[in-house]
C-alpha positions, 0 to 999 in steps of 0.5 A: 562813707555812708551817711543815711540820713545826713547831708552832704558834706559829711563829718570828717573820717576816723580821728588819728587817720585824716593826717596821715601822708600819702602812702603809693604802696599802702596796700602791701601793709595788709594781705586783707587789701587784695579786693580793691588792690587791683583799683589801688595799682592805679595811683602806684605812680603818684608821688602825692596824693592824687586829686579827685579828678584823678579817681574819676581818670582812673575809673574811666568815662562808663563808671556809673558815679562820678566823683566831685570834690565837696564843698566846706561845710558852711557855717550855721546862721540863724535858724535853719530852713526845711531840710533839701532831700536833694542835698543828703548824700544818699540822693546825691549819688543816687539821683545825681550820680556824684559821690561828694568826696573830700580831696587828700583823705584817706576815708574818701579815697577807699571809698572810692576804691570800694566802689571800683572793686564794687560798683553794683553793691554800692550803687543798690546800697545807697539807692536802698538808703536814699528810699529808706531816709526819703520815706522818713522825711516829712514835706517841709521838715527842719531836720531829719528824724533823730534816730535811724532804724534799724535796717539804717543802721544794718546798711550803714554798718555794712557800708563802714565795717562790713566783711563779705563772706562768700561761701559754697552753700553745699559745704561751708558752714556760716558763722555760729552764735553771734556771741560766740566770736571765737567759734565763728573765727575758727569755722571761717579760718578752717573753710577758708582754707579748704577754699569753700569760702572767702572773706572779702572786706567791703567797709571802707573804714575797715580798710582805712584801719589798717594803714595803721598798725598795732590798737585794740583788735577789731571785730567786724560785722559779717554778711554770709553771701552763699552760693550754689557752687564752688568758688571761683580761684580769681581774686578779680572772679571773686570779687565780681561774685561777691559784687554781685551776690551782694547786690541781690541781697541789698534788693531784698527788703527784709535784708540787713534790718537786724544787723544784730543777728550777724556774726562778728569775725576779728579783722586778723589775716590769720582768720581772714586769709589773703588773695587766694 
């Protein structure tokens, strides 16, 4: 879960979703799970639900994070001191390595998935976000600064609900008119299935909607990552492409500061595609 600009624990997950039992074969609901499918092979044997020593097994001793199980949240009393920069969740993970993570919860379970499948991004992410809220803090501050920019808002919308779509440079159009959703969808289809693009999900809470199905039809931000050549035919090559890809543009500074300049595309595997 992103949470620039708040302090770790962090508010819980989608409602309707934190109750939901442990499900081993949940990836065979959707074809849009292929990118962390491979991370999720690892709990198929786990008749409950595994613990958060479990994620850090299974990631194994060189994963660049480790997970720890995050404490309750604890009561307010009185009034508040200055706000700890060492205690927000950003700084965790950037500073100390430890992602805080809630045990038996959906949200935080593909969370971690999404970093197995996307270690470099995620890590330049919350990097990029840990700078972004540390230059807004005052010294001695009792809050946080009540709204976030907008490049905070572009980072936290990738981080939930962003689809990454790699795409041949050379042949494969991008998104057209941000408001103009059903052309895009039916330029991304098309190319697609001509093989010179693929639509990777990479928000974990856009994974975490489709354990259930049926609701409203959900659009999602779209960050376009070209590049110089074909694509690769590998889920795994084109899952390290595109950890990559976007890695680098989370290094550029004017980067995901207008997230409203981004095409939406419907989160549909008839669009979408699955695995190649």
């Amino acid at each position: 879960m992103s949470a620039a600009g708040r302090a770790a624990p962090r508010p819980s997950g989608a409602p309707g979703r934190r109750d939901l039992p442990w499900e081993p074969g949940f990836p065979g609901k959707s074809a849009l799970f292929w990118p962390i499918r491979r991370s999720a092979a690892a709990f198929a044997a786990f008749a409950a639900w595994p613990s958060v020593g479990d994620y850090n097994r299974a990631l194994g001793e060189g994963f660049p994070v480790r997970f720890v199980e995050q404490a309750p949240r604890p009561r307010r009393r009185g009034r508040r001191g200055p706000v700890d920069p060492s205690a927000l969740y950003d700084a965790r993970i950037h500073v100390e390595g430890c992602v805080p993570t809630r045990p038996r919860n959906w949200h935080d379970f593909l969370n971690m998935l999404v970093w197995a499948a996307f270690p470099r991004a995620k890590a330049e992410l919350h990097a990029r976000q840990h700078r972004a809220v540390a230059a807004r803090l005052e010294p001695g501050a009792a809050a946080l600064p009540p709204a976030r920019t907008r490049e905070l808002d572009g980072l936290a919308l990738l981080d939930e609900g962003g689809l990454l779509l790699l795409h041949d440079a050379r042949c494969a159009p991008l998104p057209g008119d941000p408001a103009d959703l059903r052309r895009s969808a039916d330029e991304v289809r098309d190319a697609v299935r001509r093989r010179d693009a693929a639509v990777l999900i990479f928000g974990h809470a856009l994974y975490e909607s489709l354990l259930q199905q049926g609701g409203p039809p959900i659009f999602a931000l779209a960050q376009p990552l070209p590049c110089d050549g074909p694509l690769p035919a590998a889920p795994d090559a084109l899952v390290a492409l595109a950890d990559a890809r976007l890695g680098d543009a989370l290094r550029s500074p004017g980067d995901f500061a207008h997230p409203e300049r981004l095409g939406r595309l419907p989160l549909d595997e008839g669009v979408l595609g699955g695995a190649p």
